[in-house]
C-alpha positions in Angstrom: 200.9 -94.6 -147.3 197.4 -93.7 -146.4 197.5 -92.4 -142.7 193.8 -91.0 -142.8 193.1 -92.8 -139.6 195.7 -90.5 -137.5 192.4 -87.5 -138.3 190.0 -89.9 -136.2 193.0 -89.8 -133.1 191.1 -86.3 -131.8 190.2 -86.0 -128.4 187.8 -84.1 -126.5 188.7 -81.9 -123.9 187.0 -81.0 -120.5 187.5 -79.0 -117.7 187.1 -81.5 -115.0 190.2 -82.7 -113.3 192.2 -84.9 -114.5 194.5 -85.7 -111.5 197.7 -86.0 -113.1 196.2 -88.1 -116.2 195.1 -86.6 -118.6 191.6 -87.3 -120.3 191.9 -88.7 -123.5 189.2 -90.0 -125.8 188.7 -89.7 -129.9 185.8 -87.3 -129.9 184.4 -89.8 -132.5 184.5 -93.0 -130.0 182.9 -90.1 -127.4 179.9 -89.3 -129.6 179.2 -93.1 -130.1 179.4 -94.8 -126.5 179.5 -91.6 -123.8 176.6 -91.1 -122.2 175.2 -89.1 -119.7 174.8 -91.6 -116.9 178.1 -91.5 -115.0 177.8 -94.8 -113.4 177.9 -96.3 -117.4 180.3 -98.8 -117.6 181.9 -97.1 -120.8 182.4 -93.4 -118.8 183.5 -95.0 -115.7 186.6 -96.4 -117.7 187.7 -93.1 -119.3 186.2 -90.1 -117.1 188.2 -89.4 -114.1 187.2 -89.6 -110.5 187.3 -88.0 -107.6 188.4 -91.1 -106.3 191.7 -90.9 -108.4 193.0 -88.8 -105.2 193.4 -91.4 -103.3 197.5 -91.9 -102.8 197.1 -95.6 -102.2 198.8 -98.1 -104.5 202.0 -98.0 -106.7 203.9 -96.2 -109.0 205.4 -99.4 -110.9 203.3 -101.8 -109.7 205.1 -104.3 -111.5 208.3 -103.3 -110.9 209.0 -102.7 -114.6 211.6 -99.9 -114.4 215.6 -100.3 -113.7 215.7 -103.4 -114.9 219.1 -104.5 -116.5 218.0 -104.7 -120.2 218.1 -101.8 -123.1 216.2 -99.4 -122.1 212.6 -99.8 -123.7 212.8 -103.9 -123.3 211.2 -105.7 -120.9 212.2 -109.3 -120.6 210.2 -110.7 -117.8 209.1 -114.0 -118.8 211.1 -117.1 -120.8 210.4 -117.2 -124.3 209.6 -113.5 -124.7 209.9 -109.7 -124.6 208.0 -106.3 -124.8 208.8 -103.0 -126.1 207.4 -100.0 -124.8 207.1 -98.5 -128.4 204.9 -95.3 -127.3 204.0 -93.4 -124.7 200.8 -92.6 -127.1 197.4 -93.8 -126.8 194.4 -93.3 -128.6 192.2 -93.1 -125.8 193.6 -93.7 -121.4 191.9 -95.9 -119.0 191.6 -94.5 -116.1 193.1 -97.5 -114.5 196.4 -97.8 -117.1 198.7 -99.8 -115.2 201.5 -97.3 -116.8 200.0 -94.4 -115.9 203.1 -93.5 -114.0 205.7 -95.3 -116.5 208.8 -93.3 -117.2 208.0 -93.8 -120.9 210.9 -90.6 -121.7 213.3 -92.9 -119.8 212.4 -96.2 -121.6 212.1 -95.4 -125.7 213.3 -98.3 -127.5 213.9 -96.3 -130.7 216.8 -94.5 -128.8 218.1 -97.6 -128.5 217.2 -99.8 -131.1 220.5 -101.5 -132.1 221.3 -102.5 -128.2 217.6 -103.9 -128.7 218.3 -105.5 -131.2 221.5 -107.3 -130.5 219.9 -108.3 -127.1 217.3 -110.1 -128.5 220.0 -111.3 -131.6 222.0 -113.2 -128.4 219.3 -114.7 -126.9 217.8 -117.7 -128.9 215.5 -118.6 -126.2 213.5 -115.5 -127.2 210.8 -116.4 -130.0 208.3 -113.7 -129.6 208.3 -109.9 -129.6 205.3 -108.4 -128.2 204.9 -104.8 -129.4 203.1 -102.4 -126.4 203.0 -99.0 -124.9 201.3 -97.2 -124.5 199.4 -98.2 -127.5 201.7 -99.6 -130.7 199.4 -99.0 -133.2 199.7 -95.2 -132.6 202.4 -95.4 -134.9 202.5 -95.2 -138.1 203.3 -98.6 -140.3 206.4 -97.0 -141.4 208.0 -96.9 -137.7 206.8 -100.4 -137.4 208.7 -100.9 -139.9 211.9 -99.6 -138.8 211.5 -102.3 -136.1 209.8 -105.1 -138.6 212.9 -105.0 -140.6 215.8 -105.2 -137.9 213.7 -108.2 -136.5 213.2 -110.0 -139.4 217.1 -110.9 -139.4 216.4 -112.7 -136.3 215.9 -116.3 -137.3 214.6 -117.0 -133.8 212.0 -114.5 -133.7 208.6 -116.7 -134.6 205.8 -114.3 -133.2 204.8 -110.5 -133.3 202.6 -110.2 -130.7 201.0 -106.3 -130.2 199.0 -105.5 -127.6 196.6 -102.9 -128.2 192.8 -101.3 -128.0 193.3 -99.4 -131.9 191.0 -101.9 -133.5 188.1 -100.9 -130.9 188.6 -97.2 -130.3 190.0 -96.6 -133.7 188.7 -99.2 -136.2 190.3 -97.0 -139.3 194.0 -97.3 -137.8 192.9 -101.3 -139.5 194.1 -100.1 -143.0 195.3 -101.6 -145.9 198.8 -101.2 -145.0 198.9 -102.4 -142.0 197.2 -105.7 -142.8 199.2 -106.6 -145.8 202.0 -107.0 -142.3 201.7 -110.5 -142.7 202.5 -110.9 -146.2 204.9 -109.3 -146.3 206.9 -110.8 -143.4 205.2 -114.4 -143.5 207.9 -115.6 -141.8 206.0 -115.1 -138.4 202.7 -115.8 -136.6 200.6 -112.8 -136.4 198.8 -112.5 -132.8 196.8 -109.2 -131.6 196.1 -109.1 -127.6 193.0 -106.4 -127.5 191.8 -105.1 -124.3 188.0 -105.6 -124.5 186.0 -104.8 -120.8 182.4 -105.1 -121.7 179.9 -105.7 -124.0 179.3 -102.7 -124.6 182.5 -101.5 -126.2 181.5 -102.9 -129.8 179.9 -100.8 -132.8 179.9 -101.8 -136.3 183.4 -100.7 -137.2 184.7 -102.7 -134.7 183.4 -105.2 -135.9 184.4 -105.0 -139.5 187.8 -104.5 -137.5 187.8 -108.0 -136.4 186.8 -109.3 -140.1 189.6 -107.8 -141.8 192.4 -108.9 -138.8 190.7 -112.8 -139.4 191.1 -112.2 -142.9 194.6 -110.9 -143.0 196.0 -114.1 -140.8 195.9 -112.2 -137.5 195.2 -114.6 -134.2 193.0 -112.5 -131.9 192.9 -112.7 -128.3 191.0 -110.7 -125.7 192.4 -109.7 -122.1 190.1 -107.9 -120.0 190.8 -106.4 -116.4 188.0 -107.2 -114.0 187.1 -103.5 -112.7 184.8 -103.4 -109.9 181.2 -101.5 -111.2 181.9 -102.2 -114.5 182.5 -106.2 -115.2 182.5 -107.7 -111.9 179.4 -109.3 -112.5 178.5 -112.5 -113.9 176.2 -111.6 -116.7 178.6 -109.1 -118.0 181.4 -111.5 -118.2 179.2 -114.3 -120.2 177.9 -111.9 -122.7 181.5 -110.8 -123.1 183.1 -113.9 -124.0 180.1 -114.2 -126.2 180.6 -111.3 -128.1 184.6 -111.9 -127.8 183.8 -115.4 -129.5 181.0 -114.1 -131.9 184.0 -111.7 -133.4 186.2 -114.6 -133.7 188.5 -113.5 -130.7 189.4 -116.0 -128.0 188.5 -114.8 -124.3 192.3 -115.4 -122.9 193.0 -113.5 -119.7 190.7 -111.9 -116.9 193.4 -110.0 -114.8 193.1 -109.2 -111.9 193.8 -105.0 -111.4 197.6 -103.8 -111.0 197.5 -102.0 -108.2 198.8 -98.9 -109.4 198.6 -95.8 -107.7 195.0 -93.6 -107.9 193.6 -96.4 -109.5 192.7 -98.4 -106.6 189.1 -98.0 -106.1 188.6 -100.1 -109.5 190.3 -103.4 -107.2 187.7 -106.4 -107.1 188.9 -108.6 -104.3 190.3 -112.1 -104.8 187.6 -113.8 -102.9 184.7 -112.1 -105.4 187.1 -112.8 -108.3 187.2 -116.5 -107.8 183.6 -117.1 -106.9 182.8 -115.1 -110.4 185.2 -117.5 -112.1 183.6 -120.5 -111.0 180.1 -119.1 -111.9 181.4 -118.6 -115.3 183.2 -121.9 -115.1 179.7 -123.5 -114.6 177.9 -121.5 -117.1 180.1 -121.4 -120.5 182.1 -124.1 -122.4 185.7 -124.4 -121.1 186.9 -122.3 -124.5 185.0 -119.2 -123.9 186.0 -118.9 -120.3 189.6 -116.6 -120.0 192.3 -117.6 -117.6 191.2 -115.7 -114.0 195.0 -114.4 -113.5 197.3 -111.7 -112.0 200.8 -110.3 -112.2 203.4 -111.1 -109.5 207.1 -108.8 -110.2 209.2 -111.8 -110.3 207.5 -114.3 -111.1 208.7 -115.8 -114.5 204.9 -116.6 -115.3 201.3 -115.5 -114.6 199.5 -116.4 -111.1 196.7 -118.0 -112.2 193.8 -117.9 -109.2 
């Protein structure tokens, strides 16, 4: 199996301080959108801030750890679960919800039979959804590993992963990887990216998105709305343009998990819903995402 895309995974390093997070960022995707102005919307997502010392928030801010699953499921909502498949990203937001996630802890491939027999017993549960860290940091053939145990679940219908490869890392795309759904055409395809701004596209990308639509993959887009980066109207319309003009459905505008040393990226509610509402009035009813955020406990999204 080709695995050339793991070369284009190298980060740059830097001496500034990274307050307990490392900086990570494929020196490749850092020679194409870095720039030198540090209130760019691109370097205010990935460089740290002096800001990040601020102790305010939470450490699980969605109160994802203890539960009583297999350790490395998460089965918060009806229908559903997640596996935290990798600690690895290709490149870390600076406001990562699981920044602080005990991903040592919570390695699904260190229990993948318990995993597997939990999901086996449960014919509620239809769709997997593959996240992280980033899932698409491994290689097909661990995918596999999983791919195959599941696909002796009649139940399981969907293969959801939720990942930013296709955007930071257009190679990880390959050949391999998007022969997936022929291989197991038993299930529908979905990819949740985590697109921010307008800016975040380059040709690759794009190309990206081409081969995904080719290959059978439903694309959907959830963005987080980060104050001085998208909490402005006319950067959340030519988003959903570019979203739609890439054949990716704008889906959810979340509101920030208030994890800890992230906090200073919070938009207040108030500004959120008058933003939604402007973008209500100026796009068609499918371009405009669901304005949402996540309540531990509830057994759905809180739409606002």
């Amino acid at each position: 199996m080709n695995n050339d895309w793991q070369r284009h995974v190298q980060s740059i390093s830097t001496s500034i301080p990274d307050y307990g997070f490392k900086v990570k960022i494929p020196q490749a995707y850092a020679d194409q959108l870095l720039s030198s102005d540090d209130l760019d919307p691109i370097n205010l997502q990935f460089l740290p801030s002096k800001l990040e010392s601020s102790q305010t928030g939470l450490i699980d801010p969605l109160d994802e750890t203890g539960k009583d699953t297999p350790k490395g499921l998460l089965h918060k909502y009806p229908g559903r679960v997640l596996l935290t498949l990798t600690q690895a990203c290709a490149i870390h937001c600076r406001y990562c919800f699981r920044r602080h996630f005990p991903y040592q802890q919570e390695n699904p491939f260190k229990n993948l039979d318990d995993i597997i027999d939990y999901i086996n017993k449960d014919s509620s549960i239809h769709e997997v959804i593959f996240s992280g860290g980033d899932p698409l940091m491994l290689s097909n053939q661990k995918l596999c590993t999983v791919f195959n145990k599941l696909s002796m679940i009649a139940h399981i219908k969907t293969i959801r992963f939720h990942t930013r490869m296709p955007m930071i890392v257009p190679s990880r795309i390959d050949a391999d990887f998007l022969n997936f759904t022929h291989q197991y055409p038993q299930w529908q395809w979905v990819i949740a990216l985590h697109i921010n701004h307008p800016k975040e596209w380059f040709e690759e990308c794009q190309k990206a998105m081409t081969k995904l639509k080719a290959a059978r993959f439903t694309l959907l887009n959830q963005s987080v709305l980060l104050k001085n980066i998208n909490d402005n109207l006319d950067t959340l319309i030519h988003l959903s343009q570019s979203l739609w003009s890439n054949g990716i459905i704008p889906y959810y505008l979340h509101q920030l998990d208030p994890v800890k040393q992230a906090m200073h990226f919070k938009v207040h509610d108030h500004k959120a819903k008058s933003l939604y509402m402007q973008l209500q009035a100026a796009l068609p009813g499918y371009l405009v995402p669901k304005l949402a955020k996540e309540v531990p406990g509830m057994l759905h999204k809180t739409r606002l």
